[in-house]
C-alpha positions in Angstrom: 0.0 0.0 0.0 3.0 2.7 1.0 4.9 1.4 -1.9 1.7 2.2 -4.2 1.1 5.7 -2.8 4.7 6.5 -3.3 4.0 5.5 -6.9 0.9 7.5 -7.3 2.7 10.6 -6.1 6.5 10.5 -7.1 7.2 11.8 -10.4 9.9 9.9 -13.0 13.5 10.9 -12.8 13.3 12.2 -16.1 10.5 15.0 -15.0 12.4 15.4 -11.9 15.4 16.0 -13.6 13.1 18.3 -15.9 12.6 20.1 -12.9 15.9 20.7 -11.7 17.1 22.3 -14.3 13.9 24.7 -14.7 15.4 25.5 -10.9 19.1 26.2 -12.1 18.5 28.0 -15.0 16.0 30.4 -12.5 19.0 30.9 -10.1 21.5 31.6 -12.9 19.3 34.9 -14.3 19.3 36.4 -10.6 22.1 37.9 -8.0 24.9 36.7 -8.3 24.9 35.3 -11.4 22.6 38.0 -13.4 22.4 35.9 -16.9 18.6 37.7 -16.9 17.6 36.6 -20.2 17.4 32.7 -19.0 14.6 33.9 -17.1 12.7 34.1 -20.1 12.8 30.4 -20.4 13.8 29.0 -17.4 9.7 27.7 -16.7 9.8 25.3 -20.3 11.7 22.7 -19.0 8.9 22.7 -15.6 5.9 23.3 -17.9 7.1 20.5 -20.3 7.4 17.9 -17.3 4.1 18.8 -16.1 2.3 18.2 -19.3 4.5 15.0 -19.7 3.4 13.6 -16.3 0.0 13.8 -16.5 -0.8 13.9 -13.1 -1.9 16.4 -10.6 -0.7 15.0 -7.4 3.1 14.2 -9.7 2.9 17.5 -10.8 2.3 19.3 -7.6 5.6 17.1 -6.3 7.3 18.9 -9.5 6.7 22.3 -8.8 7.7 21.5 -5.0 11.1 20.1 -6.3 11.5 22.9 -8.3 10.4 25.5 -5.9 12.7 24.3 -3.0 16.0 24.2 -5.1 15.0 27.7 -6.5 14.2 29.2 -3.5 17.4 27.8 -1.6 19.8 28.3 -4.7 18.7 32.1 -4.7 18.5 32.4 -0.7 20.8 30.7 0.9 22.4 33.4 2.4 19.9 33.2 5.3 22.6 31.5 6.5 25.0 33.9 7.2 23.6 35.4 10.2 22.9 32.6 12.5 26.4 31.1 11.3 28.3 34.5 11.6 26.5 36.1 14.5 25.0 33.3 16.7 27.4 30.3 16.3 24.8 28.0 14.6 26.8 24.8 13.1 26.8 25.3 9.4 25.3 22.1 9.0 22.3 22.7 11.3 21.9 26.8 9.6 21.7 25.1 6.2 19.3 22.6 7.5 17.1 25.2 9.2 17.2 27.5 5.8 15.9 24.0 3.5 12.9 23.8 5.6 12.0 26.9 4.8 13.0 26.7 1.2 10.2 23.8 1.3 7.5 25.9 2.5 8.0 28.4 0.1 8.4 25.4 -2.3 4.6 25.0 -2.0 3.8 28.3 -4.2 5.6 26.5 -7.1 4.1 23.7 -6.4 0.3 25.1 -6.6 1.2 26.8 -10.3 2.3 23.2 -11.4 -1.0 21.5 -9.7 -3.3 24.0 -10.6 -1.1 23.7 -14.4 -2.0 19.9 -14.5 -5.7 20.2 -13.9 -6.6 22.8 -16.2 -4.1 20.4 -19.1 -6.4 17.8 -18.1 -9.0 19.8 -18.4 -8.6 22.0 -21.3 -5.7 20.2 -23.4 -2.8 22.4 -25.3 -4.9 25.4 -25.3 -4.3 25.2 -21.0 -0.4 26.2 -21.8 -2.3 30.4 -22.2 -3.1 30.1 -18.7 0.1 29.8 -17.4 1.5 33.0 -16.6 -2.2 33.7 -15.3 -1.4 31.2 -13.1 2.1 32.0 -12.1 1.3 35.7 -10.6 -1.5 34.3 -8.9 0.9 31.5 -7.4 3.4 34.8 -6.5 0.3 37.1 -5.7 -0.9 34.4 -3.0 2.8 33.8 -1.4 2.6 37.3 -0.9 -0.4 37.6 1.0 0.1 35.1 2.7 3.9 35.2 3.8 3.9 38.9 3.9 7.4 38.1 1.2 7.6 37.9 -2.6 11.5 37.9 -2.5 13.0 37.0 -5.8 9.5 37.3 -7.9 10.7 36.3 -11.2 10.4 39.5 -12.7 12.9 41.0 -10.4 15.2 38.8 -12.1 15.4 41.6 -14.9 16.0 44.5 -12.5 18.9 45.3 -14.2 17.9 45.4 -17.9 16.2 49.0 -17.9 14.6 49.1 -21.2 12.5 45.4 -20.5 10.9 46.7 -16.9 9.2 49.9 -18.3 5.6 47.8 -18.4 6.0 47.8 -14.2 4.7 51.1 -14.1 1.5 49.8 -15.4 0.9 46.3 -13.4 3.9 46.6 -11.4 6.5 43.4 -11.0 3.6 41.5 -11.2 3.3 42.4 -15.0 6.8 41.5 -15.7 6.6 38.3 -14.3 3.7 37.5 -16.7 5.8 38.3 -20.0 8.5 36.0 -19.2 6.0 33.3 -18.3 4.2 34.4 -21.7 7.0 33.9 -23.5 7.8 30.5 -21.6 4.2 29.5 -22.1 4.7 29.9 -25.6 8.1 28.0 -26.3 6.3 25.2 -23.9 3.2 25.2 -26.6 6.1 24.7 -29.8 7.3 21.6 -27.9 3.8 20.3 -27.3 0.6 19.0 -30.0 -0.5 22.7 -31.1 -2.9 23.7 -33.6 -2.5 27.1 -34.9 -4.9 28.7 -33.4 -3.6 28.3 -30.3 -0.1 29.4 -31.7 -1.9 32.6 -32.7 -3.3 32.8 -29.4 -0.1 33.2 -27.6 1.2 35.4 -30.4 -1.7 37.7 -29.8 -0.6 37.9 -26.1 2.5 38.6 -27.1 1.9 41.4 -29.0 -0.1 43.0 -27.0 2.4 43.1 -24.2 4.8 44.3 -26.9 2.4 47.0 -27.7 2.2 48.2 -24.0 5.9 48.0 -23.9 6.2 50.2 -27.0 3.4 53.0 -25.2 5.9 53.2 -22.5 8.7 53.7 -24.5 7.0 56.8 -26.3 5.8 58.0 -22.8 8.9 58.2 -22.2 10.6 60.0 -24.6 7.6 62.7 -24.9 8.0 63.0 -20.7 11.9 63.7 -21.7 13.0 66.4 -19.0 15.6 68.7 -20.0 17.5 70.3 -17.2 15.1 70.4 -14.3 16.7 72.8 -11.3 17.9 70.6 -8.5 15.9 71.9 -5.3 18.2 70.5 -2.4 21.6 68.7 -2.0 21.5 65.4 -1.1 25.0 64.0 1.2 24.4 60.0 1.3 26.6 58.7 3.8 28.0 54.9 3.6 29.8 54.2 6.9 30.2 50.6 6.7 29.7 50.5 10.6 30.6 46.8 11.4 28.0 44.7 12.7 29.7 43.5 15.9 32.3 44.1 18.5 31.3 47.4 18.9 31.3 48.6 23.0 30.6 51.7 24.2 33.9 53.3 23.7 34.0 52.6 20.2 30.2 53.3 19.6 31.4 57.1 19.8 34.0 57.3 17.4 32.1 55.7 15.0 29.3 58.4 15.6 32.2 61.2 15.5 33.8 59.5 12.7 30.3 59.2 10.6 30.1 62.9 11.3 32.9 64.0 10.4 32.9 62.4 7.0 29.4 63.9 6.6 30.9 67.2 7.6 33.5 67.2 5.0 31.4 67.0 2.7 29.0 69.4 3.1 31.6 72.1 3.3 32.6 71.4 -0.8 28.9 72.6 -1.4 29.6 76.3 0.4 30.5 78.9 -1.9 33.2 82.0 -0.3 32.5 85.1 -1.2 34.4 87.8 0.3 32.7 91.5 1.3 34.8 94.4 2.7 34.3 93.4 5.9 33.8 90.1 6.2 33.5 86.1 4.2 30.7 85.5 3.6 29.5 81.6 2.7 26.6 81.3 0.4 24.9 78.1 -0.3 22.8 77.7 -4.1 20.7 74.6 -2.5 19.2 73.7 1.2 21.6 70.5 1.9 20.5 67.0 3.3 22.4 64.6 5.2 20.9 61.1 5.0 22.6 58.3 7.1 21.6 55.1 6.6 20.0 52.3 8.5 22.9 51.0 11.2 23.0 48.4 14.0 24.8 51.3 15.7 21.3 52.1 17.0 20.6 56.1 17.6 18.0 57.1 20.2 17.2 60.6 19.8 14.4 60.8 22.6 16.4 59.2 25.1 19.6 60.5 24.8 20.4 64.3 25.5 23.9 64.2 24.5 23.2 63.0 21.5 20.5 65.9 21.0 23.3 68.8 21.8 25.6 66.3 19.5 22.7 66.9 16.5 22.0 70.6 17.4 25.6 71.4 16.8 26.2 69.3 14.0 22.9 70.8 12.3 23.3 74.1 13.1 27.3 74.4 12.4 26.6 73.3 9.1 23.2 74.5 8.3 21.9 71.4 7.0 18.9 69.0 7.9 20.1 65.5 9.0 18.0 62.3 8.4 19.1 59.0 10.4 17.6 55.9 11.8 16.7 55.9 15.3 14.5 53.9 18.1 11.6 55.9 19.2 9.2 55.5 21.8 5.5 54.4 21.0 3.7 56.2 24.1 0.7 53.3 23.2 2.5 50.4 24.5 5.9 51.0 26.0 7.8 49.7 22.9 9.8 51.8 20.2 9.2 52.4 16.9 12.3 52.0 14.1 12.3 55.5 13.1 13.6 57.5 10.7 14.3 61.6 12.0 14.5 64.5 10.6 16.4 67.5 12.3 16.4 71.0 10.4 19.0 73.3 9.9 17.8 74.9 13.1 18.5 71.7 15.4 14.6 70.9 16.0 12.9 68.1 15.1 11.1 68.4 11.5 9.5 64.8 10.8 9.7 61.5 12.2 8.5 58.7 9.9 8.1 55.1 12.1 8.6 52.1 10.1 4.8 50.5 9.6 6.6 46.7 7.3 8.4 45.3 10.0 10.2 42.4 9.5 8.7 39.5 10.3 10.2 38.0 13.5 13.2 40.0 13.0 11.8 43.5 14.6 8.5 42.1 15.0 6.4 38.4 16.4 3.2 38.2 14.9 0.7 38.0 17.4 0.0 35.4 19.4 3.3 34.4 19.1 5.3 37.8 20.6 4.1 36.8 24.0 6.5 33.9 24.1 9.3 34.1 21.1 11.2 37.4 21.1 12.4 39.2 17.7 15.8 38.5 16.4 16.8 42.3 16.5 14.1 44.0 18.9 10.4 43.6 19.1 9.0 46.7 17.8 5.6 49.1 17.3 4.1 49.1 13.8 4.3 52.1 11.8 0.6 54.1 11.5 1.3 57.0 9.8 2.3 57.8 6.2 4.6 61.1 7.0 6.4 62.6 4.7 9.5 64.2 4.7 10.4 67.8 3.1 13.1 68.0 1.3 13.8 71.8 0.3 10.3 72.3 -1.5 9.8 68.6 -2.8 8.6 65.8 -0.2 9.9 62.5 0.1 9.0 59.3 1.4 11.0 57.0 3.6 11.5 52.8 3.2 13.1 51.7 6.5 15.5 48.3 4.8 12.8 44.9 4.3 9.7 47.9 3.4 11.9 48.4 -0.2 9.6 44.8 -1.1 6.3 46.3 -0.2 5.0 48.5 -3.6 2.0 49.5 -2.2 4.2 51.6 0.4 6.2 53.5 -2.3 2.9 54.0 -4.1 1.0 55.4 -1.2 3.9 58.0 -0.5 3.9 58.8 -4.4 -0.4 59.6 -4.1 -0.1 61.2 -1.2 2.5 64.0 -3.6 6.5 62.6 -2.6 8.6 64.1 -4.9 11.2 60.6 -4.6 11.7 58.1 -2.4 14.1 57.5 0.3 16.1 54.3 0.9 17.6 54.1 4.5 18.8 49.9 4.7 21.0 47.8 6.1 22.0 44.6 4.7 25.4 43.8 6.4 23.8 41.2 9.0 23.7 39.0 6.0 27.4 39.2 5.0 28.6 40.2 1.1 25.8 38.1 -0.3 23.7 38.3 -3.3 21.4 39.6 -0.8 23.4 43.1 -1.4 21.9 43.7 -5.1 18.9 41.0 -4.9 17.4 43.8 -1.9 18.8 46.8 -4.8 16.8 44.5 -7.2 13.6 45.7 -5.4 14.1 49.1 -5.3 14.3 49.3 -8.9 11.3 48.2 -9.5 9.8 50.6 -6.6 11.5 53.5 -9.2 9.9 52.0 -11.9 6.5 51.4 -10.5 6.1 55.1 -9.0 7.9 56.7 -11.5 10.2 58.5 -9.0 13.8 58.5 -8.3 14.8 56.9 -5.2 17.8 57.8 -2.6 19.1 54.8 -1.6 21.5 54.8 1.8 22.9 51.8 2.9 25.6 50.6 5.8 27.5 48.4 3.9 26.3 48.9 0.3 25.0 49.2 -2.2 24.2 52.7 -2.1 22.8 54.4 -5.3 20.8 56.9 -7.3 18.3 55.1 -9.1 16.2 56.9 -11.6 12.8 56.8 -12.3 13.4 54.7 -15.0 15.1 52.3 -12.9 19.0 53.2 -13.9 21.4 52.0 -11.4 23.6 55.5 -11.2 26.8 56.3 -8.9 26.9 52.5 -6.9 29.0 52.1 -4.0 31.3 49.2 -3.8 30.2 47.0 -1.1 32.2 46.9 2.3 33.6 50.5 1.9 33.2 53.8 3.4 32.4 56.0 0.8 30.0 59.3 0.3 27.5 60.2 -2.7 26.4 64.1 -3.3 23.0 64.1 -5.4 20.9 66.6 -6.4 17.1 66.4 -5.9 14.0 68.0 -8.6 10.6 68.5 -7.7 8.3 65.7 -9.4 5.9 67.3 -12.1 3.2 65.5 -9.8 2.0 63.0 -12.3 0.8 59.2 -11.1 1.9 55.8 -13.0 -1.2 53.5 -13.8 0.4 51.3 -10.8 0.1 54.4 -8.4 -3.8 54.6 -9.3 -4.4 51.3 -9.0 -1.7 49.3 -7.3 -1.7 45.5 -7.9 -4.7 45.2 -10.2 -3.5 43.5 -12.2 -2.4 40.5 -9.9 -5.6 40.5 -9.0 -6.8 39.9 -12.0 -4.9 37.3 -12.8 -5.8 35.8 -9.5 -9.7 35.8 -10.5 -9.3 34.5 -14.2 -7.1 31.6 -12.3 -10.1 30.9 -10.0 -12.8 30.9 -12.6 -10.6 28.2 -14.9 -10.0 26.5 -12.2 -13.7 26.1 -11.2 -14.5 25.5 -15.0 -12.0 22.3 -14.9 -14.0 20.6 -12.2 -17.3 20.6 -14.9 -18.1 17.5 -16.1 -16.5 18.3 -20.0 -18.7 17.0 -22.8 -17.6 14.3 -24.9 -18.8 15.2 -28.1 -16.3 18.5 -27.8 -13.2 17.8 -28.9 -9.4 19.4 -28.0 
């Protein structure tokens, strides 16, 4: 009986191997690889098996096997932490990050299932619904894991000109033309009639159509020397991650300052009167420091509030950093980011409202008994802005770079651009480092404005609204940035309206299909 279930449910090698390599080809178009365009038809050799196996229950075990190796080829730096930081064995961290490469195996695994029955169902012409299916397979491991790291459209984060269509149906949309195009390569290796061919080609071209309305958006929206509003000083102070007492806690504080400091003096023009110098500045000048384990807590500590004053008012320049603030609600604190003025006082305070999930936050009812891996924090409520000179930006706090509907809010509610504060060094130099930048491209993209991004240990960068990569960092350096910052012309992407309709969308026509394959199909019809 065992031996007969195991029969029912495991698929052949050959499938399996099918599988596999669906899995490696995935890895190889992301961080650290980047070979993008084998995204494109990574999902044939999966889609293939699935149609050869014939079988739900061996088809969901295909999409699990392909999900776990994917999942734990692209992530398996989640290792690096407990290994690095809390003396796991790398044996047992490796073991820990499988089993949860296997859980979010199952997402896979529900886009081959649901795959199989509607092949069953529906034949050849069930190959269309594919990339219907796969968003809703990334849509639901969203909502329900509060994490669509690695989405397989972020696999082309860094190929500009193909991510344009995001602004429309966000990463969501991207991930449908590459399963689009893998749906159709799947169809030329299958029984096709062409009809169906001219199905997919339809599909095709009209995502090629939306593509090409971008493009020529674009180059009529074609700015031409917009005047910068405010000076931007990113700081990148590659404040280790340990080891760091007391004593040593300062001087990276007056070290980070002094480095800010410098340069903030190389935007003051000297102009010299009859009686005295005179230093003019053309633009109000903004020091952003980035998220830090060197923890700030600007309500609780007075010295460091004198420290700010000075700094702030020496300079004349507003200063943005992260910092622990109290949530008077519940006696916890809230990751924060600041702003001080040029005048020392406090000018905005934005409080992180994604937290990560048990890494600043335990979802309820679990924070009673397991404690959060870096604090146990207060949610976020507001949306605040910050100013910056006359434009107003929004702030991601690290992990909230993943959540679109965050950058979208602070783009409706009128930010100018979008502020990055993160810090990824916990997790060593990774792929993590341009995986994380991977998703603040697409937040440019979707919003259509230019985001700030600040980082400990890299990579810090100016990343335009059409998703450009401009003025990296190298990783594991202290380094500086200068920037200028324009005010937006106010206008709102089809993303920014509407936010993840189209996911949604896909969702429901995934539903109703699936419903539809559970009718009772008349004989007399014929594939």
């Amino acid at each position: 009986m065992a031996l007969d279930f195991v029969k029912r449910i495991l698929p052949s090698w050959k499938n399996a191997a099918l599988a596999l390599l669906a899995a490696g080809l995935l890895i190889l178009a992301f961080p650290d690889f980047e070979y993008w365009f084998l995204a494109w038809f990574a999902l044939v050799p999966l889609m293939w098996a699935v149609e050869r196996e014939a079988s739900i229950r061996r088809s969901f075990v295909l999409g699990w096997l392909f999900g776990t190796a994917f999942f734990f080829g692209t992530c398996w730096w989640l290792t690096y932490a407990p290994i690095h930081y809390a003396a796991f064995p790398w044996p047992l961290a490796y073991f820990l990050i499988l089993i949860v490469c296997i859980g979010a195996g199952i997402f896979p695994a529900i886009f081959a299932a649901v795959l199989s029955a509607l092949l069953k169902r529906f034949g050849s012409w069930a190959v269309l619904a594919a990339p219907f299916i796969w968003v809703f397979s990334e849509f639901m491991r969203y909502w329900l894991t509060g994490n669509n790291w690695n989405a397989i459209g972020y696999s082309q984060a860094f190929t500009t000109d193909l991510i344009s269509i995001a602004a429309t149906g966000g990463v969501y949309l991207v991930s449908f033309a590459i399963l689009e195009l893998s749906g159709f390569a799947t169809l030329l290796l299958s029984k096709k009639t062409k009809r169906q061919v001219l199905a997919h080609l339809s599909i095709i071209v009209g995502l090629l159509c939306v593509y090409i309305g971008h493009e020529l958006l674009n180059l009529a929206m074609i700015s031409y020397g917009n005047p910068g509003i405010a000076t931007i000083i990113a700081l990148q102070p590659n404040v280790p991650m340990s080891g760091v007492d007391y004593q040593r806690l300062g001087d990276l504080r007056t070290r980070q300052f002094a480095l800010s400091e410098r340069e903030v003096t190389k935007l003051d023009v000297k102009r010299i009167n009859s009686d005295r110098t005179v230093i003019e500045r053309k633009t109000p000048a903004i020091v952003i420091l980035p998220e830090s384990p060197m923890n700030f807590m600007y309500n609780d500590d007075r010295e460091f509030q004198q420290f700010v004053r000075e700094f702030t008012t020496r300079n004349n320049v507003s200063l943005i950093f992260n910092s622990a603030e109290p949530d008077a609600t519940n006696g916890k604190y809230f990751n924060s980011a600041m702003m001080i003025g040029a005048d020392g006082k406090v000018v905005a305070q934005y409080d992180k409202i994604y937290l990560l999930p048990f890494g600043e936050a335990v979802p309820v009812p679990l924070d009673a008994i397991v404690p959060g891996f870096v604090g146990n924090f207060s949610y976020g409520r507001e949306y605040d802005l910050l100013p910056i000179g006359d434009a107003k930006a929004g702030v991601m706090i690290c992990f909230e770079s993943h959540f679109g509907q965050l950058s979208r809010r602070f783009v409706a509610d009128g930010a100018d651009v979008i502020i990055e504060m993160t810090n990824d060094g916990y997790l060593g130099p990774t792929p993590v480092l341009r995986q994380h930048l991977a998703n603040a491209v697409f937040r440019a993209v979707e919003t259509n404005r230019p985001i700030l991004r600040v980082t400990n240990v890299g990579i810090t960068a100016y990343i335009t609204e059409k998703g450009a990569v401009l003025d990296p960092t190298a990783a594991y350096q202290e380094d500086t940035r200068v920037w200028t910052v324009s005010k937006s012309d106010g206008s709102q992407t089809f993303y920014v309206k509407y936010g993840d309709w189209f996911a949604w969308l896909c969702s429901m026509v995934t539903i109703v299909l699936l419903l539809l394959s559970f009718k009772r199909r008349d004989p007399a019809i014929s594939n």
